[in-house]
C-alpha positions, -999 to 999 in steps of 0.1 A, spaced: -469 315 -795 -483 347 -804 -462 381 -804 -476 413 -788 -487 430 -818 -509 398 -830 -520 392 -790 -531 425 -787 -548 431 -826 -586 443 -828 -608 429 -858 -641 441 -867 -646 447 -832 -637 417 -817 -605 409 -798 -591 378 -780 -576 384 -752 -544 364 -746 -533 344 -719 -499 349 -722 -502 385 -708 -519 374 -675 -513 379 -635 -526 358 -615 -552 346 -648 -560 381 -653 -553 403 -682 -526 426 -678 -542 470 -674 -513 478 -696 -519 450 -721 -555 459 -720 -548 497 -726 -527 488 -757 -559 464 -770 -579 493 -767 -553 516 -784 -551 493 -813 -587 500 -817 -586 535 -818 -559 542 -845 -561 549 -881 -539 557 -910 -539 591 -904 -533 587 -870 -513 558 -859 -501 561 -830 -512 565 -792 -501 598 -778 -522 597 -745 -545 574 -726 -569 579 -697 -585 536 -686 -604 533 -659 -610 494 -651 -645 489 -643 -645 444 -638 -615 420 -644 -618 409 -677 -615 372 -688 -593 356 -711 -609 347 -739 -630 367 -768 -639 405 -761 -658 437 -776 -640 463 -787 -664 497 -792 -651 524 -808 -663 564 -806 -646 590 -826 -648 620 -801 -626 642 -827 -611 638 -861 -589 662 -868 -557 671 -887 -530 663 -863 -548 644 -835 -577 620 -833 -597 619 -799 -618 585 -792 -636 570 -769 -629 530 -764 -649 503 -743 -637 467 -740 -671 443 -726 -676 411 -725 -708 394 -723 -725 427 -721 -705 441 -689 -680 472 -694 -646 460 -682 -624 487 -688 -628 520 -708 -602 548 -721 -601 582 -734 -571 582 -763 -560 610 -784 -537 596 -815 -516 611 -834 -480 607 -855 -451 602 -834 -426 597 -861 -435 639 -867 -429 646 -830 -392 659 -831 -366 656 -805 -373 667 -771 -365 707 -765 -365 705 -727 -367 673 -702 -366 677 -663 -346 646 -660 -321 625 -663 -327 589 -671 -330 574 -639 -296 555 -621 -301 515 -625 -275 489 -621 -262 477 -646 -290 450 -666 -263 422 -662 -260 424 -626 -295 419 -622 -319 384 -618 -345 383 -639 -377 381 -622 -392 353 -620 -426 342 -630 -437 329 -593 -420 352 -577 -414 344 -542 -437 358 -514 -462 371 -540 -485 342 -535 -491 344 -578 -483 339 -609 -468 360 -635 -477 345 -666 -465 375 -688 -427 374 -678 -427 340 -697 -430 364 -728 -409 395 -714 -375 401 -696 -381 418 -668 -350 426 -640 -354 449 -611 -334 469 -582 -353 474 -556 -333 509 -558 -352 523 -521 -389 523 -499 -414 529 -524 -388 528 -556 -379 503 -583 -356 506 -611 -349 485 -641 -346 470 -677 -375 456 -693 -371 438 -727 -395 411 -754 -382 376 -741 -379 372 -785 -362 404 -786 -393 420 -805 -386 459 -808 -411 482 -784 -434 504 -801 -457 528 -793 -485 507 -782 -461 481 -763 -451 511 -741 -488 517 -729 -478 476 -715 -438 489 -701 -457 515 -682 -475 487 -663 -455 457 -666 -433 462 -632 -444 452 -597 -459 475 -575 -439 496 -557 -453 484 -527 -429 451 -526 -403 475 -509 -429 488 -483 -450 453 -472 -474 450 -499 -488 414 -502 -498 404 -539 -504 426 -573 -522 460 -567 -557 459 -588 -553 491 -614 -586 515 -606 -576 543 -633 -543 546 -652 -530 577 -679 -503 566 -699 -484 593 -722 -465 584 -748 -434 604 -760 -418 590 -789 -406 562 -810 -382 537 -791 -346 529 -798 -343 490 -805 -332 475 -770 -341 475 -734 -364 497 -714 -349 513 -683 -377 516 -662 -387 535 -628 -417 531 -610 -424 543 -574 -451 560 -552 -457 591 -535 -485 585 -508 -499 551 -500 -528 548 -471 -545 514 -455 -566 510 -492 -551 530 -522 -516 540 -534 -505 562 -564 -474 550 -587 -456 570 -612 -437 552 -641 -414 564 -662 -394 546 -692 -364 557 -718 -353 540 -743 -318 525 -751 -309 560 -766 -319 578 -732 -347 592 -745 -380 599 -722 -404 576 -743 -434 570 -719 -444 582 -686 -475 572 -663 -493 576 -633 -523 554 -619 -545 546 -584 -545 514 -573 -558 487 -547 -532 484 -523 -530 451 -496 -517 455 -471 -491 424 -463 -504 396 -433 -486 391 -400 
C-alpha cells in the first residue's frame, strides 16, 4: 500500500494517480493539487507556499502528464505554472509559488484562535460509506478523519494518516480538502465537484493530528464557497483555503 509521498511522486513527467485517494472513483482536488506541487518544487525551493487549481475534467485513476512552466526563478520564491492531462485533455491546472518554509519564522500576528472542537476521542471516525451520501470514500481507508458537525454550514475536526505518517507541506494542500462539504449540515446530497481552489500554506506541521474547520459563507441553487482552515498539534495556523464548488441540492 503506497504512502502519500510515494502516491503522490512526479517522474520525468509522468505520474500515477492512486486509487487510494479516491471519492466516489475520482481523484481527490486536494490530492491532485499536492501531485501537481510535487512537480513544481526544486532544491532551492522545496516547498509549496501558495496554490491557485482550477479543475478543468475529472481525472482518471491511472497514468497522467505532469507539465511543468517555470513562470519565475528567483531567490526566495519560485513561480510555476503546472498542467496535469491525460490522453491529451487538461484536467486540472495550478499556479504555485515555492519557497522554504523551514526559513518562515514564527507567526508575528494571527486573527485567531484555533478553532473550538471536541475533544478527538469523543468523536466517530467517519466512515468510508458514509451514510446518506450515496458514495464511497475510498481515501478515509488511508486517513483518520472525525468530525463535529459544530453548526449550519460549520464542521470541525481532527484529521490524521491512518499509519500515523507525519503531515507535511504538500499533505496539507490534501487536509485543506479532505473534509466533507459543509453542505452535509445544510441538505446537500453527495460530494461537491471542486471548480477552483487556492490553498496557502503557513508552515511546517507539528507531528500529530490536524484540527480542522471548514464551513461556508453563501451557498445558492448551483455553487457554494468553503473556507478551510487547519493548525497543527502545537496550535499553530499551518494551512488555510478557500474554493467554489458544485453544490446539489439534496432530493425530497
Amino acid at each position: 500500500m503506497a504512502g502519500f509521498a510515494e502516491a503522490t511522486a512526479v517522474v520525468d513527467g509522468r505520474a500515477e494517480l492512486d486509487p487510494q485517494w479516491t471519492v466516489g472513483g475520482r481523484p481527490n482536488g486536494g490530492y491532485l493539487l499536492a501531485v501537481l506541487a510535487r512537480a513544481a518544487a526544486t532544491t532551492a525551493h522545496p516547498h509549496p507556499l501558495s496554490a491557485s487549481a482550477v479543475y478543468l475534467a475529472p481525472p482518471e485513476c491511472g497514468p497522467a502528464e505532469v507539465a511543468v512552466e517555470t513562470l519565475r526563478d528567483g531567490r526566495s520564491v519560485r513561480q510555476a505554472r503546472v498542467r496535469l492531462s491525460q490522453g491529451g485533455r487538461a484536467c486540472v491546472e495550478a499556479l504555485f509559488t515555492l519557497g522554504d518554509l523551514a526559513t518562515a519564522g514564527e507567526a508575528r500576528f494571527t486573527a485567531a484562535e484555533p478553532a473550538a472542537v471536541k475533544p478527538r476521542d469523543d468523536l466517530n471516525r467517519t466512515p468510508v460509506e458514509p451514510p446518506g451520501a450515496g458514495i464511497r470514500i475510498t481515501m478515509l481507508e488511508q486517513v483518520d478523519q472525525r468530525v463535529d458537525l459544530s453548526g449550519p454550514g460549520d464542521l470541525r475536526g481532527w484529521l490524521s494518516f491512518d499509519d500515523g505518517t507525519p503531515f507535511d507541506a504538500f499533505s496539507l494542500l490534501y487536509a485543506v480538502d479532505a473534509f466533507p462539504p459543509a453542505t452535509f449540515t445544510l441538505g446537500g446530497n453527495g460530494w461537491t465537484p471542486t471548480l477552483e481552489l487556492t490553498a496557502y500554506v503557513r508552515g511546517l506541521p507539528a507531528p500529530g493530528p490536524l484540527r480542522v474547520r471548514q464551513y461556508t459563507r453563501m451557498v445558492t441553487d448551483g455553487q457554494l464557497d468553503q473556507v478551510c482552515e487547519v493548525w497543527d498539534a502545537a496550535g499553530r495556523t499551518v494551512a488555510q483555503a478557500s474554493q467554489l464548488a458544485v453544490y446539489r441540492m439534496a432530493r425530497s
